[in-house]
LORO-614493 format. One record per atom (N, C-alpha, C, O): atom name; x, y, z. Coordinates in steps of 0.1 Angstrom, whole numbers, padded with zeros to 4 digits. Example, Ala and Ser with C-alpha at 12.3 -4.5 7.8 and 13.67 -1.06 7.14 Angstrom:
FIMAR  a    xx    yy    zz
FIMAR  N  0132 -0057  0078
FIMAR CA  0123 -0045  0078
FIMAR  C  0132 -0033  0078
FIMAR  O  0142 -0033  0085
FIMAR  N  0128 -0022  0071
FIMAR CA  0137 -0011  0071
FIMAR  C  0129  0000  0079
FIMAR  O  0134  0011  0080
END
This chain:
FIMAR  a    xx    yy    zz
FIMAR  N -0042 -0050 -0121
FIMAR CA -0030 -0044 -0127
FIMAR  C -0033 -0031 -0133
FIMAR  O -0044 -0031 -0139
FIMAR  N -0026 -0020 -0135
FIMAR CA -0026 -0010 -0139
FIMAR  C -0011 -0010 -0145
FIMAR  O -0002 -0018 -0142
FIMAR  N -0012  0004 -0155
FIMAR CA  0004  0007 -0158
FIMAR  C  0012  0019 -0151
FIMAR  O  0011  0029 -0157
FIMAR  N  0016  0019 -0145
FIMAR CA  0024  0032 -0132
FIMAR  C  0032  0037 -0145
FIMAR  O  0040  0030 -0150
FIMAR  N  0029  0052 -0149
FIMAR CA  0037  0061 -0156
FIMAR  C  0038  0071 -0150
FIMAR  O  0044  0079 -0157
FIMAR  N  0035  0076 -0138
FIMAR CA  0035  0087 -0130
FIMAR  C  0033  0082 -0116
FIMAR  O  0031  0071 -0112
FIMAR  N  0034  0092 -0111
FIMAR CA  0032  0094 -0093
FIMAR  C  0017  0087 -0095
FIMAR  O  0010  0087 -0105
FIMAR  N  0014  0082 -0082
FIMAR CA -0003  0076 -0077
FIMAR  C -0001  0079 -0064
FIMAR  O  0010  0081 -0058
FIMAR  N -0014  0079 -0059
FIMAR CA -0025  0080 -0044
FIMAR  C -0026  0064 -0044
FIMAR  O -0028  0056 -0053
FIMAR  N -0021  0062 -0028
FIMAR CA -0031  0051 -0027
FIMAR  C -0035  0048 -0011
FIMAR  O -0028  0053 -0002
FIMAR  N -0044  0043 -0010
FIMAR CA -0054  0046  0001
FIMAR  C -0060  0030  0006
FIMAR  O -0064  0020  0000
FIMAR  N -0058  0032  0018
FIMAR CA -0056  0019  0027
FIMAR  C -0069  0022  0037
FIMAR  O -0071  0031  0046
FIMAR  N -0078  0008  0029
FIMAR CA -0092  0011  0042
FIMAR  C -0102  0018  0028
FIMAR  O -0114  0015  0029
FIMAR  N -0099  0022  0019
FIMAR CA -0107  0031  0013
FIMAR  C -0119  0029  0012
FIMAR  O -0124  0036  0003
FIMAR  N -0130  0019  0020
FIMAR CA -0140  0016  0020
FIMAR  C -0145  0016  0039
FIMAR  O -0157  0013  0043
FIMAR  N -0135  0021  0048
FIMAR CA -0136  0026  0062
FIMAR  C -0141  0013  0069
FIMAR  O -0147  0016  0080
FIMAR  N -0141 -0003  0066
FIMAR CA -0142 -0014  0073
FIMAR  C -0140 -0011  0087
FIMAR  O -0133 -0002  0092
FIMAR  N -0144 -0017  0091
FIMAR CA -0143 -0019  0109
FIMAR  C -0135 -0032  0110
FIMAR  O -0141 -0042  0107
FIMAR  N -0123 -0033  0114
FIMAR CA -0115 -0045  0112
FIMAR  C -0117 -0047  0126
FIMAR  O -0117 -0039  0136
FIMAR  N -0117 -0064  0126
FIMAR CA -0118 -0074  0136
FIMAR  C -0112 -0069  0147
FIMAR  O -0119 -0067  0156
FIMAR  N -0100 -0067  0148
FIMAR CA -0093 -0064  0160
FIMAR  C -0083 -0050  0154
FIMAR  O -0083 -0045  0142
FIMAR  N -0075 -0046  0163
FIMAR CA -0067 -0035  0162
FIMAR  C -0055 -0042  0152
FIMAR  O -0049 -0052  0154
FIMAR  N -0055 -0036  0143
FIMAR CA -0041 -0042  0137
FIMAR  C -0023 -0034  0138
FIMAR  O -0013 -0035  0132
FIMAR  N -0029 -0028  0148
FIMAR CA -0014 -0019  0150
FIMAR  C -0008 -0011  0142
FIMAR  O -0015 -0003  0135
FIMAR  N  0004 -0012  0142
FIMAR CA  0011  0000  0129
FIMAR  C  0014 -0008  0115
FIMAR  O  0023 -0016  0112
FIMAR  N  0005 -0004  0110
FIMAR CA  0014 -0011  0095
FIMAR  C  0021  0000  0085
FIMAR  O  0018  0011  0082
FIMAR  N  0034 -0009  0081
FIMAR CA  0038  0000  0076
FIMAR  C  0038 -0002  0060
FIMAR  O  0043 -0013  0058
FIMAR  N  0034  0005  0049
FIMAR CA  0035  0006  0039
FIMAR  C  0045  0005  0031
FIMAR  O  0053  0014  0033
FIMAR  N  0050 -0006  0018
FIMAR CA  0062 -0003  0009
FIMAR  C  0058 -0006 -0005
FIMAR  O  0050 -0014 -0009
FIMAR  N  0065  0004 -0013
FIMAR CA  0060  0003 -0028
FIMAR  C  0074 -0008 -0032
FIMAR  O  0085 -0008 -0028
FIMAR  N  0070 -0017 -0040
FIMAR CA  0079 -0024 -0046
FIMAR  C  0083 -0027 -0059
FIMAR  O  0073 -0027 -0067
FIMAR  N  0095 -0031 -0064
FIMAR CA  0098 -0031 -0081
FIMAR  C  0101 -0039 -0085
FIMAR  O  0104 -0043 -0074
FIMAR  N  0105 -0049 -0094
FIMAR CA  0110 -0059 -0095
FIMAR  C  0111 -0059 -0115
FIMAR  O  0103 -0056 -0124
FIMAR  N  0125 -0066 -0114
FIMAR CA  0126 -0063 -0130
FIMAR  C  0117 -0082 -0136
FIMAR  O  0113 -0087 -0147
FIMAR  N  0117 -0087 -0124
FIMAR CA  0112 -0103 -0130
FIMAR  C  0101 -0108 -0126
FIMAR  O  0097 -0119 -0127
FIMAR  N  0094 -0097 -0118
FIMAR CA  0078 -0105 -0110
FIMAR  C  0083 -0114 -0098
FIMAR  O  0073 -0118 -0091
FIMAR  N  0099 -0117 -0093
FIMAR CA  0105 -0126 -0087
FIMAR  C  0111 -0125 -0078
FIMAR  O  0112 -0133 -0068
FIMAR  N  0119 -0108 -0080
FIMAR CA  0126 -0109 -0071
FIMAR  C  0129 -0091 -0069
FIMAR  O  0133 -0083 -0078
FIMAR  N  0124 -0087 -0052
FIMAR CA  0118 -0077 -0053
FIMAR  C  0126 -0066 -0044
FIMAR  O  0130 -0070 -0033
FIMAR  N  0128 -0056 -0048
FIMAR CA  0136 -0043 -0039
FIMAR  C  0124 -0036 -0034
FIMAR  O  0112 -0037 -0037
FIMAR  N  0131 -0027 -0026
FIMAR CA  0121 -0017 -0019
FIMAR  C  0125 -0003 -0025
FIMAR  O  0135  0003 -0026
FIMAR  N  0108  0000 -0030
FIMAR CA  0113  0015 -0035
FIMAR  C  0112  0025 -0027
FIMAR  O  0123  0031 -0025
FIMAR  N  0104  0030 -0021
FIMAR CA  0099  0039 -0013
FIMAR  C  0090  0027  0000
FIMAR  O  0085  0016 -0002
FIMAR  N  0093  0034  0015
FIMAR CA  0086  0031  0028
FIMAR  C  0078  0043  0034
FIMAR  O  0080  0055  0032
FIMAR  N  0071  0040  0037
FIMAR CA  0057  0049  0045
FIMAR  C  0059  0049  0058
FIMAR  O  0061  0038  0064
FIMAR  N  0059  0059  0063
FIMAR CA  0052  0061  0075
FIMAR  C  0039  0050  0079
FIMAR  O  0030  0045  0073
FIMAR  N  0045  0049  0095
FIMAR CA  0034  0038  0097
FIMAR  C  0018  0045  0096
FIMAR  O  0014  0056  0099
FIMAR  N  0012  0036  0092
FIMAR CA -0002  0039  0093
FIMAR  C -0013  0029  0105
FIMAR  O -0016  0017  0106
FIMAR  N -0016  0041  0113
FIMAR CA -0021  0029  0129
FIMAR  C -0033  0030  0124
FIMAR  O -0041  0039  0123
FIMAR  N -0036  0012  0120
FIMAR CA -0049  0011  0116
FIMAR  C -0058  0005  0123
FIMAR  O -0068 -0002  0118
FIMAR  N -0056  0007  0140
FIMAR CA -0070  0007  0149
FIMAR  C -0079 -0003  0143
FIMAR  O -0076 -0015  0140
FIMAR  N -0092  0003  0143
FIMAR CA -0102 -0004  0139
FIMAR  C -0110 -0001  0131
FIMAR  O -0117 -0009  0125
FIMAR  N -0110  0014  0129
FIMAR CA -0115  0018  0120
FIMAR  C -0108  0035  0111
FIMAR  O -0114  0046  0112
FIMAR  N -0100  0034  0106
FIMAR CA -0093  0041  0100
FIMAR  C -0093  0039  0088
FIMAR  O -0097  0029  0083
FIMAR  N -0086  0055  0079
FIMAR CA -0084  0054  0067
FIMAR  C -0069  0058  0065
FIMAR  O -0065  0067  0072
FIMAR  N -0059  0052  0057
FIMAR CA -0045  0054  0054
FIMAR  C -0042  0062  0040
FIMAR  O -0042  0054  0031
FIMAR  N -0040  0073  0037
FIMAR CA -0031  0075  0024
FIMAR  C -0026  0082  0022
FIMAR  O -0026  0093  0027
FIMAR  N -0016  0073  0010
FIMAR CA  0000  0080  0004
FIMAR  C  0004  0083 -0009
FIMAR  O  0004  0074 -0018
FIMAR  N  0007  0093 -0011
FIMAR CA  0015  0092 -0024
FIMAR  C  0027  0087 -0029
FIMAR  O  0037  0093 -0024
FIMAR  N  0029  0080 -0037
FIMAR CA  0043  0075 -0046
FIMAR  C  0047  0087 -0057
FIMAR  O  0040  0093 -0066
FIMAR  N  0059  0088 -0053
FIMAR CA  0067  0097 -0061
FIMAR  C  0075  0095 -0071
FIMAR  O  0087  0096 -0068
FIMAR  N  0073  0090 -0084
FIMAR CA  0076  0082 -0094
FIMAR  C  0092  0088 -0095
FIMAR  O  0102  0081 -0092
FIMAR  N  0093  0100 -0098
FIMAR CA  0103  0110 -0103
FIMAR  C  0116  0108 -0092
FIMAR  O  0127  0106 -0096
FIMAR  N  0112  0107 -0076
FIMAR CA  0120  0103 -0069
FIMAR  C  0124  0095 -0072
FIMAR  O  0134  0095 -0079
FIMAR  N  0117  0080 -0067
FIMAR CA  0120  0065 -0062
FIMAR  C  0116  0056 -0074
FIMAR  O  0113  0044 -0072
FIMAR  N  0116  0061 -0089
FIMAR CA  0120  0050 -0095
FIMAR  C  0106  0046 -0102
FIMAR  O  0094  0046 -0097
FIMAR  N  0111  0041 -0113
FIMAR CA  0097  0028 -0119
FIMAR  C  0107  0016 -0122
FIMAR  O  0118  0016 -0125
FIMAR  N  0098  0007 -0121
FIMAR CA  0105 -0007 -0128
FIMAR  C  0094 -0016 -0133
FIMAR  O  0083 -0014 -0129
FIMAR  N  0097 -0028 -0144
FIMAR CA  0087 -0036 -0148
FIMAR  C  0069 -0036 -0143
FIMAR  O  0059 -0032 -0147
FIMAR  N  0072 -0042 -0132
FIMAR CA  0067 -0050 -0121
FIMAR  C  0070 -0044 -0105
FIMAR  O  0079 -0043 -0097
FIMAR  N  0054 -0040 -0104
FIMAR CA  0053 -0026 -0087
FIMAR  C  0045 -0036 -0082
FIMAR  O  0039 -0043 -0090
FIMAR  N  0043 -0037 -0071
FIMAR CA  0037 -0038 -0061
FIMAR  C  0032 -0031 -0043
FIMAR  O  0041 -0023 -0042
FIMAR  N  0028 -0031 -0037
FIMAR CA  0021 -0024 -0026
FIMAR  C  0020 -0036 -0017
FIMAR  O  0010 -0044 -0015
FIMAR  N  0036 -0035 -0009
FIMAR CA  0036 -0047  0005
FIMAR  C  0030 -0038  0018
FIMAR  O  0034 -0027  0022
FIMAR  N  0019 -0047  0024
FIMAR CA  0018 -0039  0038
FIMAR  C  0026 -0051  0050
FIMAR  O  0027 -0063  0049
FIMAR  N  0029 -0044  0061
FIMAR CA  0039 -0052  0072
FIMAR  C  0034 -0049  0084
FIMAR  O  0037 -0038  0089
FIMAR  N  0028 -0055  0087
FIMAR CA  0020 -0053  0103
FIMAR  C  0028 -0058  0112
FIMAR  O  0032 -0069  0111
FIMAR  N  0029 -0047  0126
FIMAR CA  0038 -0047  0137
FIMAR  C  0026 -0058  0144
FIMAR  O  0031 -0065  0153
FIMAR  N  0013 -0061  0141
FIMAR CA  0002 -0066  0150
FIMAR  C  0004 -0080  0150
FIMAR  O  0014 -0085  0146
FIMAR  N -0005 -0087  0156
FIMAR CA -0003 -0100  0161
FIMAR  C -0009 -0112  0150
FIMAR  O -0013 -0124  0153
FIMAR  N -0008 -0105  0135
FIMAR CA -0015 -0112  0124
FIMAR  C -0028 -0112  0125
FIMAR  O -0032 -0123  0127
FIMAR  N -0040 -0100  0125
FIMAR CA -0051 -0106  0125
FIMAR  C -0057 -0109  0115
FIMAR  O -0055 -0104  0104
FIMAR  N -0067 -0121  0120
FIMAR CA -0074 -0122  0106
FIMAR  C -0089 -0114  0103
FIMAR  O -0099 -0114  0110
FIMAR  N -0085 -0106  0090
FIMAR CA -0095 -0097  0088
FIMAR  C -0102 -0107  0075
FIMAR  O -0103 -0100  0064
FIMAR  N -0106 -0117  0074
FIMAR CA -0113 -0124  0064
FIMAR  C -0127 -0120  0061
FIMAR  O -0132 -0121  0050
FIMAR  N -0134 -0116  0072
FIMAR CA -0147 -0115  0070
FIMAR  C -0149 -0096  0068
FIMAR  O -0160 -0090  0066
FIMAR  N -0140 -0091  0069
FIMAR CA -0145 -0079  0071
FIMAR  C -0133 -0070  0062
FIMAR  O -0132 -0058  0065
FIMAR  N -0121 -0080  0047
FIMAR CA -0116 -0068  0041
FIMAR  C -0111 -0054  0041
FIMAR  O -0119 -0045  0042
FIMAR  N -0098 -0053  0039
FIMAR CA -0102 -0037  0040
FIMAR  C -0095 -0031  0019
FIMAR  O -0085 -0034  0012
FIMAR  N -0102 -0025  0017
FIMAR CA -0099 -0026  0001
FIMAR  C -0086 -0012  0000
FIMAR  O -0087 -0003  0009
FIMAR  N -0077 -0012 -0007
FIMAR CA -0065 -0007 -0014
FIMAR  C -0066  0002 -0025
FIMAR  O -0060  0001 -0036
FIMAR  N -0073  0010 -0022
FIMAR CA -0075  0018 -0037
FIMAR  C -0065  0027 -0045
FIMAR  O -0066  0038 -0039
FIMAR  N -0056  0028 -0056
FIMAR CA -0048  0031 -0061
FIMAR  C -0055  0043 -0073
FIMAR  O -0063  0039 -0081
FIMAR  N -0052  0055 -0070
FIMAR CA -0052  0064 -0080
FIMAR  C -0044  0069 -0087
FIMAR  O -0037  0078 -0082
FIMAR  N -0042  0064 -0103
FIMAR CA -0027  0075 -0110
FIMAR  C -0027  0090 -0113
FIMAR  O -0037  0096 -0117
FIMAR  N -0020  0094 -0112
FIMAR CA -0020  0112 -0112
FIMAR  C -0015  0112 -0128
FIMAR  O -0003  0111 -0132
FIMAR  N -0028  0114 -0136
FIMAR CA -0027  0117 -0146
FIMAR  C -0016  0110 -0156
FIMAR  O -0009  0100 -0152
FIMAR  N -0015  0114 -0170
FIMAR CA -0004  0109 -0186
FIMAR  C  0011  0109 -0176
FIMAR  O  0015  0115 -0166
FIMAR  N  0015  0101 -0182
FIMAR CA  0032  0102 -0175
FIMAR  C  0041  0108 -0190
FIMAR  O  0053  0110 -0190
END
């Protein structure tokens, strides 16, 4: 958990894993929710084709699309569900500075 007071980076793969299989297009959504429960879509990404070995990243634009309580970072794969258990790919979230 962090606290989102400004725009952030965030970066899909940030450790450049070699995933098990091709995972197709996934597509990235930032999410908000006033109760931890029940959740809108703030901003959608461009898909990111995460092959096998790729790196994905995007910026959130606070000022545009909003803050609320409770953010989250849903990924949605067009792929056939693989399971990347043994081989992770880590999410790394950078904030752009004081908000």
């Amino acid at each position: 958990d962090w606290t989102v007071n400004n725009n952030f980076t965030f970066v899909l793969n940030a450790t450049f894993e070699e995933l098990d299989e091709d995972g197709d297009n996934v597509v990235a959504v930032i999410q908000g929710s006033v109760d931890g429960e029940n959740w809108v879509d703030l901003q959608t990404f461009s898909a990111w084709n995460a092959g096998t070995q790729t790196v994905g990243h995007y910026i959130y634009d606070m000022g545009t699309n909003g803050l609320m309580p409770c953010m989250r970072i849903q990924l949605n794969s067009d792929g056939s569900g693989t399971n990347n258990t043994d081989t992770p790919i880590k999410i790394v979230v950078i904030p752009h500075g004081a908000g």
